[in-house]
N, CA and C atoms of all chains as a GROMACS GRO file, in nm:
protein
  549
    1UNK      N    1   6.113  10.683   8.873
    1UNK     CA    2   6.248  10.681   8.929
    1UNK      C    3   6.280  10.548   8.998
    2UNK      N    4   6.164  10.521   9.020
    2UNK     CA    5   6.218  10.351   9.157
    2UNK      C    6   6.182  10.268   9.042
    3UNK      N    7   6.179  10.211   8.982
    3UNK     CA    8   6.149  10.103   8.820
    3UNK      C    9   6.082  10.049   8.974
    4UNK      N   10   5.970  10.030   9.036
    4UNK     CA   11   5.895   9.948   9.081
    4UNK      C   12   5.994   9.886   9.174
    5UNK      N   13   6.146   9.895   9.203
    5UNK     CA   14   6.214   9.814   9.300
    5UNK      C   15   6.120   9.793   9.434
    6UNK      N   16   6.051   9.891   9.469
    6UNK     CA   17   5.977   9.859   9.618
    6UNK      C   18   5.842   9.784   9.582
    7UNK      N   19   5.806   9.765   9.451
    7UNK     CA   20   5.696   9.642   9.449
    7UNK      C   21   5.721   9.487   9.456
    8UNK      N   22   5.873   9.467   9.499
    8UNK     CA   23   5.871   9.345   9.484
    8UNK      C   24   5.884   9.252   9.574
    9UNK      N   25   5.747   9.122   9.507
    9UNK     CA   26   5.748   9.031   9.636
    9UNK      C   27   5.777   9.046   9.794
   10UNK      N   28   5.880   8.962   9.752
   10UNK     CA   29   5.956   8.870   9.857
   10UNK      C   30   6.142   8.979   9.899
   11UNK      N   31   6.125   9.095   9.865
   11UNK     CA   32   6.208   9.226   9.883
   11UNK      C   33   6.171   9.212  10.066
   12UNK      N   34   6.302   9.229  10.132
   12UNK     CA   35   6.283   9.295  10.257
   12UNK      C   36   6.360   9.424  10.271
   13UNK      N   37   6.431   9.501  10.150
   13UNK     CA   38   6.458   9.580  10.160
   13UNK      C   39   6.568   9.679  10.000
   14UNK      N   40   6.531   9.751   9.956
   14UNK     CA   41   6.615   9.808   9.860
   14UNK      C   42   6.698   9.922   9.828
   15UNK      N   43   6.786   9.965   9.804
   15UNK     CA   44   6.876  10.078   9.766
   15UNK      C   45   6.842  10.118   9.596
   16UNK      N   46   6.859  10.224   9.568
   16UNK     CA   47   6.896  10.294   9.403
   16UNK      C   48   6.982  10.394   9.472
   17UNK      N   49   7.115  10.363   9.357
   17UNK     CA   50   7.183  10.492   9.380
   17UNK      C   51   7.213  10.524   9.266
   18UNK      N   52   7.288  10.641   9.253
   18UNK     CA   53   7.362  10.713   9.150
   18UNK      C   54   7.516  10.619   9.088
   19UNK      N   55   7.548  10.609   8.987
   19UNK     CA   56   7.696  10.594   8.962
   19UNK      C   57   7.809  10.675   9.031
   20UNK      N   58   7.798  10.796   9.094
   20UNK     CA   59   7.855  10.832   9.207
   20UNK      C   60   7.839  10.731   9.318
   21UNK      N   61   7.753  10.676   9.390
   21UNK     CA   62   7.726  10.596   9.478
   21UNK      C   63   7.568  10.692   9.568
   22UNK      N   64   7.553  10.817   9.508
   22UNK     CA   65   7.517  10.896   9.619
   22UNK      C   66   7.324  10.787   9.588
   23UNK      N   67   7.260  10.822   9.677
   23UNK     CA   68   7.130  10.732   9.728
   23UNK      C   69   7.023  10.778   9.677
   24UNK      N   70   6.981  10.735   9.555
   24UNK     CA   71   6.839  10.808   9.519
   24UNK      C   72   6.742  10.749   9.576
   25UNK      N   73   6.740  10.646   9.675
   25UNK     CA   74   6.603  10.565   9.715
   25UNK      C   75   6.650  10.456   9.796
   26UNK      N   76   6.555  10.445   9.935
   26UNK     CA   77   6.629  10.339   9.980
   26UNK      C   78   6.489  10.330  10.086
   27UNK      N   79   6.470  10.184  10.086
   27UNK     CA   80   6.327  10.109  10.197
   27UNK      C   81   6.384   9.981  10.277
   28UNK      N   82   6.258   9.962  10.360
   28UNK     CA   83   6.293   9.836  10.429
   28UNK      C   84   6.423   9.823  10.497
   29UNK      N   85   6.476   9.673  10.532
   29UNK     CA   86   6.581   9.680  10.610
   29UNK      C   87   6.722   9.810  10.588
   30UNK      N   88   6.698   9.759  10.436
   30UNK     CA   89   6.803   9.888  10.412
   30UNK      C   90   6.757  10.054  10.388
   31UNK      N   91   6.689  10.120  10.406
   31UNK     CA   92   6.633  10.246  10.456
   31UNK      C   93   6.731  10.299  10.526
   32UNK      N   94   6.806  10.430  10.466
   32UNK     CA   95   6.872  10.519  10.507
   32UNK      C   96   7.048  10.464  10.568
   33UNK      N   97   7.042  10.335  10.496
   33UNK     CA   98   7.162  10.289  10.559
   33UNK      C   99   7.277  10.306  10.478
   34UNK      N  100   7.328  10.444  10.497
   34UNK     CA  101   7.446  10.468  10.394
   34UNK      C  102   7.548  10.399  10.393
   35UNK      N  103   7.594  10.329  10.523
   35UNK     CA  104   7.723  10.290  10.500
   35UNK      C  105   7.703  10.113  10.424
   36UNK      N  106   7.588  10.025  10.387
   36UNK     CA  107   7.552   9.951  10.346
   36UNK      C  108   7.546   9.977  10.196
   37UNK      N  109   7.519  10.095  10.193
   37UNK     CA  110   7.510  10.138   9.993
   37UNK      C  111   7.664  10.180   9.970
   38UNK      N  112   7.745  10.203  10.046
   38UNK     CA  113   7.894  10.257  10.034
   38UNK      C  114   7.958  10.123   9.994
   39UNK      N  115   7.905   9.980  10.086
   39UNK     CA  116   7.983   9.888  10.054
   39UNK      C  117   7.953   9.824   9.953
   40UNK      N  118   7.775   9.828   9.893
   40UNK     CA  119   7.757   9.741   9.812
   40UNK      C  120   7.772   9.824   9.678
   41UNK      N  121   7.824   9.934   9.686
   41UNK     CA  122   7.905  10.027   9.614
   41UNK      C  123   8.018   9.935   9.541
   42UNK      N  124   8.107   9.976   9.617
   42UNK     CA  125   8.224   9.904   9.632
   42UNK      C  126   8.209   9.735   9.549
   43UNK      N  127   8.098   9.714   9.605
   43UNK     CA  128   8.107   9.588   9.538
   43UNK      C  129   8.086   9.561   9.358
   44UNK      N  130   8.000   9.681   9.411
   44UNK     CA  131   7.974   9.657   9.215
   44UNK      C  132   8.064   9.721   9.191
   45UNK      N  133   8.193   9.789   9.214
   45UNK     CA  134   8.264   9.860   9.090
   45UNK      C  135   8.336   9.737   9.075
   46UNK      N  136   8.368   9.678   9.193
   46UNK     CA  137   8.482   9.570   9.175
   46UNK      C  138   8.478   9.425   9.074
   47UNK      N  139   8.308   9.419   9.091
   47UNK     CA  140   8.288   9.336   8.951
   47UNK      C  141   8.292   9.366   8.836
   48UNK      N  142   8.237   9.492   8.839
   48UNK     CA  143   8.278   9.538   8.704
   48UNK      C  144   8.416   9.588   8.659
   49UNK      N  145   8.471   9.576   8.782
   49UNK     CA  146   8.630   9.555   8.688
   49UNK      C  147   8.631   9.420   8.662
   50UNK      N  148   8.594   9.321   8.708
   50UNK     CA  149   8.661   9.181   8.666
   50UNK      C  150   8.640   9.182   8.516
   51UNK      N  151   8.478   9.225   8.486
   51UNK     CA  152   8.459   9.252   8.321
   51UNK      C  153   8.558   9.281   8.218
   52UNK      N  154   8.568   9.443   8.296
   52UNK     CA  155   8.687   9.495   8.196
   52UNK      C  156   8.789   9.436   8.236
   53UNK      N  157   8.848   9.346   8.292
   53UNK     CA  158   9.018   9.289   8.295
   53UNK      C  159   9.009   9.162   8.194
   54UNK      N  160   8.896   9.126   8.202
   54UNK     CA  161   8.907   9.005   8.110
   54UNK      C  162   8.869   9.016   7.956
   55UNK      N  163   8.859   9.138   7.923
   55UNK     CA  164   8.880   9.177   7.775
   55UNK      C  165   8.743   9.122   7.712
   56UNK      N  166   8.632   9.048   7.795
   56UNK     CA  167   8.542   8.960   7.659
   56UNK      C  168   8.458   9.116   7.675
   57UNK      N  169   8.388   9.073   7.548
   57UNK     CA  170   8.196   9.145   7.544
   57UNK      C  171   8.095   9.123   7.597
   58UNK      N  172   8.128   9.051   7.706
   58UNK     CA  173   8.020   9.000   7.772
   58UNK      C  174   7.976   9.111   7.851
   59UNK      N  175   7.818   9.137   7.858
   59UNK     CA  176   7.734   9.242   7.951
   59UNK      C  177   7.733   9.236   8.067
   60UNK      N  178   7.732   9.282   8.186
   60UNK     CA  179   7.682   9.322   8.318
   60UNK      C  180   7.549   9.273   8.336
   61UNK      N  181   7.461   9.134   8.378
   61UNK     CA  182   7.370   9.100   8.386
   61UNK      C  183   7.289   9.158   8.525
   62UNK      N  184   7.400   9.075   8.601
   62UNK     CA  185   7.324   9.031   8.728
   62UNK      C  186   7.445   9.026   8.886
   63UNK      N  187   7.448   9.107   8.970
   63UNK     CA  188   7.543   9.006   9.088
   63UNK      C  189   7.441   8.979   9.228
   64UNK      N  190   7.469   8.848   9.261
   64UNK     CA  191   7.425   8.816   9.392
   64UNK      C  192   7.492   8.797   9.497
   65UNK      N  193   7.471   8.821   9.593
   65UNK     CA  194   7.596   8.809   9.722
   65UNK      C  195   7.437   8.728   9.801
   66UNK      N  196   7.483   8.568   9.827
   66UNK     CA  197   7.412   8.478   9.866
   66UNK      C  198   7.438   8.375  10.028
   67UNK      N  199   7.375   8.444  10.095
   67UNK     CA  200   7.343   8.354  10.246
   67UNK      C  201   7.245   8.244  10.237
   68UNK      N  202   7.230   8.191  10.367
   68UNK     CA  203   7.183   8.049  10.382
   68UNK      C  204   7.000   8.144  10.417
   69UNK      N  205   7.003   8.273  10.465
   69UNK     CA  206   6.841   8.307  10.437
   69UNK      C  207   6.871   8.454  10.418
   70UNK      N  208   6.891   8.500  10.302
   70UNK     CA  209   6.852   8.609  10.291
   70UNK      C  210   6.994   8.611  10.133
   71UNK      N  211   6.966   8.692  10.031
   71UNK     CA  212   7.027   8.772   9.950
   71UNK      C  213   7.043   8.893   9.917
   72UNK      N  214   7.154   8.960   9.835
   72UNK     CA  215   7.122   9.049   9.798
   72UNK      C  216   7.119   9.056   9.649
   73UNK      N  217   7.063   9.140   9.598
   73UNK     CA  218   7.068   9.088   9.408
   73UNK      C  219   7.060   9.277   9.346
   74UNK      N  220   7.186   9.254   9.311
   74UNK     CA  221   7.253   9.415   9.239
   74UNK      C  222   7.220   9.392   9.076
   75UNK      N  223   7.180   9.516   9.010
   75UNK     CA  224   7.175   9.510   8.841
   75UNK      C  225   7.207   9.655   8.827
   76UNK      N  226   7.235   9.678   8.746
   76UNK     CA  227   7.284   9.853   8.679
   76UNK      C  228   7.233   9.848   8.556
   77UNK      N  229   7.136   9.976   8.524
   77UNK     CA  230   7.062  10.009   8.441
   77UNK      C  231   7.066  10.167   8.448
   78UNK      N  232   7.038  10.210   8.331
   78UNK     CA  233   7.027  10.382   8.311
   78UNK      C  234   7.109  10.422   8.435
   79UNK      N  235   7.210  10.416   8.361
   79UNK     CA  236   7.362  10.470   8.508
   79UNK      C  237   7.271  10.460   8.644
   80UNK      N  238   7.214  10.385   8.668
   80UNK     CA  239   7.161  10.339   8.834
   80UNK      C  240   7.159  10.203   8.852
   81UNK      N  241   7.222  10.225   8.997
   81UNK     CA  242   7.263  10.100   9.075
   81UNK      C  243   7.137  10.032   9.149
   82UNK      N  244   7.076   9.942   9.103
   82UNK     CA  245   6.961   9.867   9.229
   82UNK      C  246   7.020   9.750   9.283
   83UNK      N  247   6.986   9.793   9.431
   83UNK     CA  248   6.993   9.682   9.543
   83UNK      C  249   6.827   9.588   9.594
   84UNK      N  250   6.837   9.464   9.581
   84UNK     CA  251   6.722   9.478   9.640
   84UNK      C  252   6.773   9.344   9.747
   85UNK      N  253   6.743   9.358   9.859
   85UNK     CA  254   6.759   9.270   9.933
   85UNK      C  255   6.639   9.147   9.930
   86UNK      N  256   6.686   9.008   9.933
   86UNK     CA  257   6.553   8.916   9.910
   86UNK      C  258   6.584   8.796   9.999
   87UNK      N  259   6.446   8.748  10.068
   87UNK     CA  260   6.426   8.627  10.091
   87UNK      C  261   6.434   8.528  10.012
   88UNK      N  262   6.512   8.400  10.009
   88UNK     CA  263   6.503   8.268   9.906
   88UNK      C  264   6.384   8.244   9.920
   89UNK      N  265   6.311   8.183   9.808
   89UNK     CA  266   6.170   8.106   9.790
   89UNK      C  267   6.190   7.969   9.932
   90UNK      N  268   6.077   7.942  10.005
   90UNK     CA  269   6.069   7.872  10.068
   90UNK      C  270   6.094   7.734  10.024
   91UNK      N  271   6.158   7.674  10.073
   91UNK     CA  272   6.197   7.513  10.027
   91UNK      C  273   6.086   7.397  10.040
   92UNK      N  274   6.005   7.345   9.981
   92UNK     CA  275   5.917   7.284  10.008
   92UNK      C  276   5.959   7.134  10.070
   93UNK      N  277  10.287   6.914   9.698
   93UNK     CA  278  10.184   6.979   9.810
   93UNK      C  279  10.091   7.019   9.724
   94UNK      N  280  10.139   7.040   9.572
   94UNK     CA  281  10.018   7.099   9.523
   94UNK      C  282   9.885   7.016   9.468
   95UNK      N  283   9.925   6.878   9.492
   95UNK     CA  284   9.834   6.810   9.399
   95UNK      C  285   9.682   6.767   9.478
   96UNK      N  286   9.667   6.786   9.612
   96UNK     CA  287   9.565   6.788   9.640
   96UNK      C  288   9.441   6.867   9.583
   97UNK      N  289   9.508   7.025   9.568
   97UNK     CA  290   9.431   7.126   9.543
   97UNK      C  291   9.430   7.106   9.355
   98UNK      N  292   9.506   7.050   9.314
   98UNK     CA  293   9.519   6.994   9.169
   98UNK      C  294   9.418   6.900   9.115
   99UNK      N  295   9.411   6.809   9.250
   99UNK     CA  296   9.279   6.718   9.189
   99UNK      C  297   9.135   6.778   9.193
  100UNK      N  298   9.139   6.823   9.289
  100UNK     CA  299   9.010   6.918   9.348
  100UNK      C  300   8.955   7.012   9.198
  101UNK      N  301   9.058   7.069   9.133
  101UNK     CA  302   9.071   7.143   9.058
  101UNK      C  303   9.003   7.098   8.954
  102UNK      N  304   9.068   6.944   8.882
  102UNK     CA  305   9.041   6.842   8.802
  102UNK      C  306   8.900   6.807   8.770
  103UNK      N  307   8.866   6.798   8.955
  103UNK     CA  308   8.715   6.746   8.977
  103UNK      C  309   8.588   6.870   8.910
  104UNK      N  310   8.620   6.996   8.969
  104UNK     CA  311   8.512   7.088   8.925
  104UNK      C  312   8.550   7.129   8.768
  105UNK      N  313   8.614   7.065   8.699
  105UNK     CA  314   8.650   7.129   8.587
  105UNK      C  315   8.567   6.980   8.470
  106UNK      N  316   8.554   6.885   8.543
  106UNK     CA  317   8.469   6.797   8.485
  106UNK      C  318   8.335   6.785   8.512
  107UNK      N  319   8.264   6.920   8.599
  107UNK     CA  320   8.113   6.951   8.639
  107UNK      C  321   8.068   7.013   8.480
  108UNK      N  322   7.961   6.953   8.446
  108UNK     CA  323   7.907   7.025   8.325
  108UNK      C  324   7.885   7.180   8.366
  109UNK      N  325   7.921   7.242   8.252
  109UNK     CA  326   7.905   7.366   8.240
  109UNK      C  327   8.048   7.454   8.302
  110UNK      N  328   8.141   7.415   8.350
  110UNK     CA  329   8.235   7.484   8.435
  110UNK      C  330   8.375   7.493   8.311
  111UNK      N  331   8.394   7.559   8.255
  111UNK     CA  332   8.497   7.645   8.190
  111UNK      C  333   8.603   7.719   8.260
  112UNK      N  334   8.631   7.692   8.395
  112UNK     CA  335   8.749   7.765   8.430
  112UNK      C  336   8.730   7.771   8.631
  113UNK      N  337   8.835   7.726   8.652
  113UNK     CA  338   8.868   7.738   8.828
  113UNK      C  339   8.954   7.840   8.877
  114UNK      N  340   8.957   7.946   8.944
  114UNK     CA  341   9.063   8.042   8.963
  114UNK      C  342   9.121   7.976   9.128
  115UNK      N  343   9.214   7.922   9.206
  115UNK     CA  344   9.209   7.988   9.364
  115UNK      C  345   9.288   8.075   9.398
  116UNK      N  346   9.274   8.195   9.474
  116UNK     CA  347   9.363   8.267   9.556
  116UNK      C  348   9.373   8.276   9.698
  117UNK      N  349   9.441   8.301   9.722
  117UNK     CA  350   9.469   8.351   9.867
  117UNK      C  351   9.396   8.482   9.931
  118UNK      N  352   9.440   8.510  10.048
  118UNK     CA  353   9.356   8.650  10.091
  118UNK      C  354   9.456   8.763  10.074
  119UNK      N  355   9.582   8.786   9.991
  119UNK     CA  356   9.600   8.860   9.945
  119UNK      C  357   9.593   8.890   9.791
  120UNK      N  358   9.531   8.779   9.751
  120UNK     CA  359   9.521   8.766   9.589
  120UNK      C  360   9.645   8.717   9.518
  121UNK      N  361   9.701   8.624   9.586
  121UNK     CA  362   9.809   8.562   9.497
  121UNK      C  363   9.734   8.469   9.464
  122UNK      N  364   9.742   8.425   9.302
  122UNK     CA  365   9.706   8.323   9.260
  122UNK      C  366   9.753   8.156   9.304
  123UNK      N  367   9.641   8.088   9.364
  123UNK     CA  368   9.762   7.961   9.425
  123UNK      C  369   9.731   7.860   9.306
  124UNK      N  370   9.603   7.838   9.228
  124UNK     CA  371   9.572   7.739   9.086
  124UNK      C  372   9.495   7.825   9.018
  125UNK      N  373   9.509   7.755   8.835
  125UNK     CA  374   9.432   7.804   8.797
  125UNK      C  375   9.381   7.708   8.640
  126UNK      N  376   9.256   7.664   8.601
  126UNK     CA  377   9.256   7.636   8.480
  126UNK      C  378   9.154   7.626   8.422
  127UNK      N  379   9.160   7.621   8.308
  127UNK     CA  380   9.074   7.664   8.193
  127UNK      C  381   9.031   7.805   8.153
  128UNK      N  382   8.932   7.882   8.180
  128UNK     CA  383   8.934   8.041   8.093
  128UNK      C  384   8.952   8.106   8.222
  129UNK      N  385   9.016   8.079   8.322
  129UNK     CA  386   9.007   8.172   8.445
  129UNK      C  387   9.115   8.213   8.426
  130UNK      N  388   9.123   8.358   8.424
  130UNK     CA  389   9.214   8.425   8.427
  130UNK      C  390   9.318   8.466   8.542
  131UNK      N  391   9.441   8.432   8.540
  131UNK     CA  392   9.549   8.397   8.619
  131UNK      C  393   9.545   8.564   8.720
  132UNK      N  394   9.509   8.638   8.641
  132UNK     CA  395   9.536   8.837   8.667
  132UNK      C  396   9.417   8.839   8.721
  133UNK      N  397   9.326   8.782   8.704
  133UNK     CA  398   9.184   8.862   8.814
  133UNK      C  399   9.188   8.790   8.927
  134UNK      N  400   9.304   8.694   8.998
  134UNK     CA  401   9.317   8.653   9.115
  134UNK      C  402   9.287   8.765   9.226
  135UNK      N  403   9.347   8.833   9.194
  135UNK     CA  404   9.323   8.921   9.352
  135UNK      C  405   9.187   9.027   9.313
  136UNK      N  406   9.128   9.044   9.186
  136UNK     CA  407   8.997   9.112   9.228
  136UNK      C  408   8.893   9.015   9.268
  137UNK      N  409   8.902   8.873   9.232
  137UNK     CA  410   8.818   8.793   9.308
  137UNK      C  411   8.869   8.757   9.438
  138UNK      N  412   8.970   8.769   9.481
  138UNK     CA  413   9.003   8.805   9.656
  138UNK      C  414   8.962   8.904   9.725
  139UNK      N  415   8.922   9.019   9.656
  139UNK     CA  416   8.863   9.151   9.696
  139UNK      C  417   8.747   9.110   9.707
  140UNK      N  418   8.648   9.114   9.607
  140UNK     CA  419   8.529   9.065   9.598
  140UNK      C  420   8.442   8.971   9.705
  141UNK      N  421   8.538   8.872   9.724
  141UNK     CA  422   8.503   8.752   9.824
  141UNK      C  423   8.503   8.853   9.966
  142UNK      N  424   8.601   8.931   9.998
  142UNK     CA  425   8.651   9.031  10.113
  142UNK      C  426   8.485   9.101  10.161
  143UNK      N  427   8.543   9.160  10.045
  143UNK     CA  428   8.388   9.346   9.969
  143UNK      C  429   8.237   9.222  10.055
  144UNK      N  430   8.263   9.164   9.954
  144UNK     CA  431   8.122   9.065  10.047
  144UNK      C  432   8.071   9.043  10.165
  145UNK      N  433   8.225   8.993  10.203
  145UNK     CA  434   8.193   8.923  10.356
  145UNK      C  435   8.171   9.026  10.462
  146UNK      N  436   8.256   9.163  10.449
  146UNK     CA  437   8.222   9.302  10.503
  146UNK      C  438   8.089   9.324  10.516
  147UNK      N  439   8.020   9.268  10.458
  147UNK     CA  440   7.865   9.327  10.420
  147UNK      C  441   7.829   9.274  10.572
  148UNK      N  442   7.808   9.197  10.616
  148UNK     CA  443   7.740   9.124  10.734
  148UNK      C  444   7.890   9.030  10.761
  149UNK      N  445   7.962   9.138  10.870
  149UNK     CA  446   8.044   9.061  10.895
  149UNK      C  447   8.054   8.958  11.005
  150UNK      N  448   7.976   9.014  11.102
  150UNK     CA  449   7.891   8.917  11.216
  150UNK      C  450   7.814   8.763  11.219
  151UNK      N  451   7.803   8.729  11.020
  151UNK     CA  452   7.755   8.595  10.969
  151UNK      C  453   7.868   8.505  10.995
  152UNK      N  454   7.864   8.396  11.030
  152UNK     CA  455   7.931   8.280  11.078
  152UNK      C  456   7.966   8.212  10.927
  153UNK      N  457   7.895   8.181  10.857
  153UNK     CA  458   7.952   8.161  10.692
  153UNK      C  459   7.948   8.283  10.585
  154UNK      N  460   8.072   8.290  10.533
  154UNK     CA  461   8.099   8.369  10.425
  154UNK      C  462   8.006   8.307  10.265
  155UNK      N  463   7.976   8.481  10.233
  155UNK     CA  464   7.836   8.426  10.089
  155UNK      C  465   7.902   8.382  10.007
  156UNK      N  466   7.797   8.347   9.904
  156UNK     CA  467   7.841   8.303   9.755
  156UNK      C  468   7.825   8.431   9.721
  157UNK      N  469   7.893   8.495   9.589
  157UNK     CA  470   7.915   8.546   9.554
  157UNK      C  471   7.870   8.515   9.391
  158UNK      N  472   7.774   8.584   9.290
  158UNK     CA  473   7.727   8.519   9.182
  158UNK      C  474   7.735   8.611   9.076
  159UNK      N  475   7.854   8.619   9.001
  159UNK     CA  476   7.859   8.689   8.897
  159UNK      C  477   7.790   8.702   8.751
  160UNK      N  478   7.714   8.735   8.739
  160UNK     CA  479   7.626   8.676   8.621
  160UNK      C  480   7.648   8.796   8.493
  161UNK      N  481   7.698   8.705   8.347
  161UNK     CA  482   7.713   8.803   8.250
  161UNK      C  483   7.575   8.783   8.136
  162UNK      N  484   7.521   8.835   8.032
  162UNK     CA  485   7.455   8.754   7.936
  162UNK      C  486   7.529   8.624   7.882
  163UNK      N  487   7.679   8.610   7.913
  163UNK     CA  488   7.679   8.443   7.844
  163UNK      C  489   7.728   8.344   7.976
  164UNK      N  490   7.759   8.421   8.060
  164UNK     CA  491   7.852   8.323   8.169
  164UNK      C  492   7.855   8.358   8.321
  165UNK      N  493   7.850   8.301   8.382
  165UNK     CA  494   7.860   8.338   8.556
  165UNK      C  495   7.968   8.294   8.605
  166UNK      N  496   8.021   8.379   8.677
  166UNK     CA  497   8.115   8.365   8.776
  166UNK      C  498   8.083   8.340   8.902
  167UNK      N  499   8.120   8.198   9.016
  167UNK     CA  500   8.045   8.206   9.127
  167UNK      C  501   8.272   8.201   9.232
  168UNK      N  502   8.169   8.268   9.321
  168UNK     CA  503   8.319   8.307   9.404
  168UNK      C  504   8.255   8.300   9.558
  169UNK      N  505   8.328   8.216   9.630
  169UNK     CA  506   8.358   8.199   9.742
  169UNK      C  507   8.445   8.180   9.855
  170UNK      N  508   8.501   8.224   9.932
  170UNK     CA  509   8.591   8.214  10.042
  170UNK      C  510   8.569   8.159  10.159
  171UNK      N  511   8.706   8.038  10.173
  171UNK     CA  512   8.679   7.931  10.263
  171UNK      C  513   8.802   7.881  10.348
  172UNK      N  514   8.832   7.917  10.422
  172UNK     CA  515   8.977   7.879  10.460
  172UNK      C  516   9.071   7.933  10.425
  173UNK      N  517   9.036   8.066  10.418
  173UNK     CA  518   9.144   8.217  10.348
  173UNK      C  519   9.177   8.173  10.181
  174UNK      N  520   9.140   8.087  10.179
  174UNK     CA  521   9.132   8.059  10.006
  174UNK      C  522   8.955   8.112   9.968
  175UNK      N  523   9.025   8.210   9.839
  175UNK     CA  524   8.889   8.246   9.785
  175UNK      C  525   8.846   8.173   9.602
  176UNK      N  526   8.795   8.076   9.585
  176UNK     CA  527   8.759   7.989   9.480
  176UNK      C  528   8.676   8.057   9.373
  177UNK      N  529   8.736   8.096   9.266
  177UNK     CA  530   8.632   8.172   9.150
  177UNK      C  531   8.572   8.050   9.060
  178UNK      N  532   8.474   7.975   9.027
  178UNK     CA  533   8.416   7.906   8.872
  178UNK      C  534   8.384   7.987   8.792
  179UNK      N  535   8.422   7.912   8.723
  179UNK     CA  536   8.367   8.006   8.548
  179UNK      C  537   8.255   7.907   8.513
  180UNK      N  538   8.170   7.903   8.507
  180UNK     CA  539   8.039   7.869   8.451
  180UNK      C  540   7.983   7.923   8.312
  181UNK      N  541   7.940   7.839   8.237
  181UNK     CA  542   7.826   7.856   8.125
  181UNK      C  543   7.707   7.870   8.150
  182UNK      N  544   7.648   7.983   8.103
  182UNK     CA  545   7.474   7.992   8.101
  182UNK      C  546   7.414   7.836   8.054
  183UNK      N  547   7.345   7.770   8.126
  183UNK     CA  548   7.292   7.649   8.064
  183UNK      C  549   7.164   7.683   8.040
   0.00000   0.00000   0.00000
């Protein structure tokens, strides 16, 4: 059910929800934080309208919502939504 | 008045890989637009930029925003109640 979202790296925290929005799984910073999966809800439907308004065939890859230390990185697979919250790789 | 934001426009549209500049406002009126950016998704990339910044609204800079398709990314940001969509090519 979790495709391994909580094995990863440099994750400080992840959501899976339903295409309803409702929460099949959630760790780390984001653990039990519904109103955080409500918005990043919200966020993915709204990209995925930009998809459908612009008529191409292009797939649903990837969205990132990107700070100066910390991300979040959304994908939709088997009608489920993963959040995983991530640290940037350290800048050498 | 418009040609400041015209050249600006000019400039990221001669960055390799960039196929299209959208800007809107914070109600989603389209204020420029050119190349494959679509004039009508002005205000869902005003939402979007919004939907974002809600997330951690207490952050002092508003995120990037990184739309990624299998052929193309969309990067969207809001800066001065103007919210800036690129259309990017997978390189």
């Amino acid at each position: 059910m979790m495709q391994g979202i909580d094995r990863i790296p440099d994750s400080a925290g992840h959501i899976v929800m339903k295409e309803d929005g409702a929460v099949v799984a959630s760790g780390g910073d984001l653990e039990n934080d519904e109103v955080m999966a409500d918005q990043l809800m919200r966020l993915t439907r709204l990209s995925l309208k930009v998809l459908q308004s612009s008529n191409s065939s292009a797939n649903f890859r990837r969205l990132s919502v990107i700070w100066d230390d910390f991300q979040y990185v959304i994908t939709v697979s088997n009608h489920r939504v993963f959040v995983c919250k991530r640290r940037p790789d350290p800048v050498v | 008045m418009e040609k400041p934001l015209d050249r600006h426009l000019e400039e990221l549209m001669s960055t390799p890989g960039v196929t299209g500049v959208v800007c809107a406002d914070t109600k989603g009126l389209c204020l420029a637009a050119k190349g494959v950016g679509e004039r009508a998704s002005s205000g869902l990339f005003s939402s979007i930029a919004q939907q974002a910044a809600q997330l951690h609204p207490d952050s002092k800079t508003s995120p990037v925003v990184c739309l990624e398709t299998d052929q193309s990314m969309i990067l969207l940001k809001n800066h001065n109640s103007v919210t800036t969509a690129i259309h990017k090519t997978l390189s």
